[in-house]
Structure formats: structure tokens, C-alpha cells
C-alpha positions as MATLAB code, in Angstrom:
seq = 'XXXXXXXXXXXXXXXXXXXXXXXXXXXXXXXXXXXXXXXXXXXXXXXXXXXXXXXXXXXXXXXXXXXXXXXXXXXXXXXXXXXXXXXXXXXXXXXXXXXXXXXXXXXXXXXXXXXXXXXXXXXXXXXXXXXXXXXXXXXXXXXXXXXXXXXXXXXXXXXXXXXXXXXXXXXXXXXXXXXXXXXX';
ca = [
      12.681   15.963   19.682;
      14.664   14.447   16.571;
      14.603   17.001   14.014;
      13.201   15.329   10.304;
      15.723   17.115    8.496;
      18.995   14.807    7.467;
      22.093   14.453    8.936;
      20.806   12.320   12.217;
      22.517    9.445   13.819;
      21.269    6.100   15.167;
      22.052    7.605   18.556;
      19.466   10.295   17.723;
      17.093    7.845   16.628;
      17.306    5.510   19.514;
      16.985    8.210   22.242;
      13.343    8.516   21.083;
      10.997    8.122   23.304;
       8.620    5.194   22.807;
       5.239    6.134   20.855;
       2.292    3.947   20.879;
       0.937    5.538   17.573;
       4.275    5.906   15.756;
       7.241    3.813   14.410;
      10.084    5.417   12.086;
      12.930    4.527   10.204;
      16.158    6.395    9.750;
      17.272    6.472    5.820;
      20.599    8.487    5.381;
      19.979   10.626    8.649;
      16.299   11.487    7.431;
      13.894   10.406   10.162;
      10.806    8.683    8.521;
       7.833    8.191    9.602;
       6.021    4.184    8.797;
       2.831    4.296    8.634;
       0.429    1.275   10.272;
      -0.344   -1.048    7.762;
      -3.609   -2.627    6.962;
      -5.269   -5.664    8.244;
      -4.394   -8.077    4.461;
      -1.064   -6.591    5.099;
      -0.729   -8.634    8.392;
      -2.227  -11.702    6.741;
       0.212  -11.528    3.961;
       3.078  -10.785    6.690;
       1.356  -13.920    9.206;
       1.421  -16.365    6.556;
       5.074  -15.866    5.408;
       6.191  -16.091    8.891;
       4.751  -19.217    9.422;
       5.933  -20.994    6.419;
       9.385  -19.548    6.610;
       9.637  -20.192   10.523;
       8.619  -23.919    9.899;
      10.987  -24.179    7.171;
      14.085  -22.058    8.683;
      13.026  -24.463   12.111;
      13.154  -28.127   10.464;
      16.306  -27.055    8.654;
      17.947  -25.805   11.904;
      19.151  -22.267    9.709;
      19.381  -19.789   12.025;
      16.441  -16.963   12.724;
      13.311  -14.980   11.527;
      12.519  -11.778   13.527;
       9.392   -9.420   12.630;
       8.687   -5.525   12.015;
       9.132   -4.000   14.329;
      12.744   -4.603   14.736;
      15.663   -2.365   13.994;
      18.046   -3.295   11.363;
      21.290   -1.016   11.799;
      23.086   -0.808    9.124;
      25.343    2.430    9.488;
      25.301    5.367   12.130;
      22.435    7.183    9.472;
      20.181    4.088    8.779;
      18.373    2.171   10.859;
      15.745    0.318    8.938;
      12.645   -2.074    9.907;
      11.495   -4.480    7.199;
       8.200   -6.628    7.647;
      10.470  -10.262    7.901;
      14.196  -10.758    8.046;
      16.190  -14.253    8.367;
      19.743  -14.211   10.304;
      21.486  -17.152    9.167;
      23.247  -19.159   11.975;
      26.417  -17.867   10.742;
      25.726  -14.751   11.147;
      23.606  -14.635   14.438;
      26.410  -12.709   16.310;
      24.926   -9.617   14.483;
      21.582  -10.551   16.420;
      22.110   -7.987   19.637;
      19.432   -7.514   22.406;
      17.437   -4.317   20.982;
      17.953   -4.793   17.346;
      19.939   -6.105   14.618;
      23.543   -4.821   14.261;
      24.229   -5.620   10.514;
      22.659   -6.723    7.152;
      20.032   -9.514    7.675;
      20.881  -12.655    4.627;
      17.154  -11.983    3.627;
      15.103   -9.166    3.860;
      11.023   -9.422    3.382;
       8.846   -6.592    2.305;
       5.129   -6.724    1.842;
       4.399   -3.722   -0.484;
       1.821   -1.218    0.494;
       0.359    1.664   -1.087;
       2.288    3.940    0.867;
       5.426    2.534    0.906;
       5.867    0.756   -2.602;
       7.953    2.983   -3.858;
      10.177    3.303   -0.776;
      10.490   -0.149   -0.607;
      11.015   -1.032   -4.526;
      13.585    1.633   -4.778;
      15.435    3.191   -2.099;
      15.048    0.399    0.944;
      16.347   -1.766   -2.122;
      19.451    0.098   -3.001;
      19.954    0.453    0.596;
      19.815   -3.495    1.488;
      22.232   -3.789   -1.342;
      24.246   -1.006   -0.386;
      24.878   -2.737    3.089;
      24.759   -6.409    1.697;
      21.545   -8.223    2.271;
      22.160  -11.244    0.411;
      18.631  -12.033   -0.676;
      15.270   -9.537   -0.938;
      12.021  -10.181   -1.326;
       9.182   -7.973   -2.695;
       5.780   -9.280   -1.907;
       3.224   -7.758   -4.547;
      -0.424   -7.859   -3.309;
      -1.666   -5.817   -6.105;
      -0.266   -8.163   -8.983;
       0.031  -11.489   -6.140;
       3.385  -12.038   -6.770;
       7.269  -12.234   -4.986;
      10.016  -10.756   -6.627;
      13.254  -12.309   -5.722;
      16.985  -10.134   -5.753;
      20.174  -11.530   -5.205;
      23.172  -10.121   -3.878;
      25.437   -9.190   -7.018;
      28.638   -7.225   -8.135;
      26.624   -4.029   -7.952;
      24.097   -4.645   -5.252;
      20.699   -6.737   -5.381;
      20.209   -7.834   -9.063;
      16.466   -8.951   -9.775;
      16.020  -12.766  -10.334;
      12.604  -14.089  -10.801;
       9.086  -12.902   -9.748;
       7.027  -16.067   -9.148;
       3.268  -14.966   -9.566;
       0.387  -16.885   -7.666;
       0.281  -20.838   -8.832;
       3.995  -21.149   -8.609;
       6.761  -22.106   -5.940;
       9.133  -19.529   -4.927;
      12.737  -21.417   -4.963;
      15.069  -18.844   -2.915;
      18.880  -18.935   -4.033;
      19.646  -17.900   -0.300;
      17.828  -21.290    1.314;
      17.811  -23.555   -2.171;
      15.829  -26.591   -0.216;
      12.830  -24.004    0.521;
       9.463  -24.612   -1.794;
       7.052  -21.343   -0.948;
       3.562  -21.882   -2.792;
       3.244  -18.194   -3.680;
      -0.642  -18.662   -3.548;
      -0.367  -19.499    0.278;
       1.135  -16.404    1.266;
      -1.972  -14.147   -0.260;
      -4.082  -16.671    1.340;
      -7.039  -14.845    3.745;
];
């Protein structure tokens, strides 16, 4: 068994055996548990997917992929956001079992449980390894916040609350009505 203390290595992590009750995430050799999320959390994970695959589709861009999917970004962390768009560019990174590289954008629906996580160190940590766009989708205040890829990692842009279009700097054709996406 993978011990949760640090200094673990993706080849630790991926000789896991498969659970049916638990996913993890490796963050600087620290194995870490993800807990399931809840059901509004899938709707607000659905109806991104949908809009972004239809856009990312018409345009021809490249492709989405969906938790859970590995992102590897070093031999210590292995990551799985909620959504994550490989530009075609940049699709030899796409491998059979997971994702060898940083994604161009990186989507993460918060939850109560992983909010921080996500606002803080999974951001530092997509700008470490250079994700070129992040989102942050806010349930509690309905609202994406938008971080580019700067001189010192992911610098924050915009948040567009509900009643506005998202306009990404990563895809500039893309119109996202923000109210959509919290849409039950």
C-alpha cells in the first residue's frame, strides 16, 4: 500500500490498485485522497462539458477530457481536475492512460472540501507546470474566475458572475453564458 506520507512517485501512484470507492491525487509526493462530489457538482461539471465540447468541436481545437483523468505533470504530481482542453497542438501529450503534460486549460468546479485546495495549491501547481488558462467555477457566489498564464505563473483576470459571458483569452472566439453553467 502507498504510504500518505511525501516523497512518492507517479510510479507509486499508478501501481495502485483500482478502488471503486476511492480516487486520489498525488501533490508533491503526498498521496491525497478526492472525495466524491455532490450531485449540483455534476450538473455544474455536465453543463460545461457540453458547451465547451460543442464549441472546442465546431472550431476543430483539439480535446476536452473529464475527472477522472490523470494529469502528470512531474514524477511527484499527478493531478485530476473536473475538465481539461488539449489544444491540437499539443495533443501528443494526450497518452493512452492519462495526460503526460500541462493541459492549455484546466477546469475546477469548487466544492466545500476542496476550495481551498483548488484556489491555492492546485493553482500554484497548474502554474508551476504551465497550464496556460484556469478556471475556477464558484457555486457559492455563481461565478468563473479566469487566470492566465503569466511571468510568474497564473495571474487572475476577470471573474464573470451569473448574467455575463465568459470571453477566455486561451479560445478568444468562445462566448460562455455564465448563467448556463449553474443551470439545474
Amino acid at each position: 500500500m502507498l504510504a500518505r506520507s511525501v516523497n512518492n512517485t507517479v510510479q507509486d501512484y499508478l501501481a495502485l490498485p483500482e478502488s471503486e470507492t476511492e480516487r486520489y491525487e498525488l501533490v508533491e509526493g503526498e498521496l491525497i485522497a478526492i472525495p466524491s462530489n455532490p450531485v449540483w457538482h455534476q450538473h455544474v461539471s455536465r453543463n460545461l462539458l457540453v458547451s465547451l465540447h460543442r464549441f472546442l468541436q465546431v472550431h476543430d481545437l483539439g480535446e476536452l477530457y473529464t475527472a477522472p483523468l490523470d494529469i502528470v505533470l512531474s514524477n511527484e504530481t499527478v493531478l485530476q481536475p473536473d475538465l481539461m482542453f488539449i489544444s491540437r497542438q499539443r495533443a501528443k501529450i494526450i497518452k493512452e492512460n492519462n495526460i503526460q503534460g500541462a493541459p492549455d486549460l484546466v477546469v475546477e468546479v469548487l466544492s466545500p472540501s476542496t476550495a481551498q485546495k483548488d484556489r491555492e495549491l492546485k493553482k500554484n501547481l497548474y502554474g508551476r507546470f504551465g497550464v496556460r488558462e484556469y478556471w475556477i467555477v464558484d457555486p457559492d457566489t455563481r461565478s468563473i474566475q479566469v487566470y492566465e498564464a503569466g511571468d510568474m505563473g497564473l495571474d487572475f483576470i476577470r471573474a464573470y458572475p451569473e448574467g455575463t459571458s465568459l470571453h477566455s483569452p486561451l479560445l478568444p472566439e468562445l462566448r460562455l453564458d455564465v448563467a448556463e453553467v449553474f443551470a439545474q
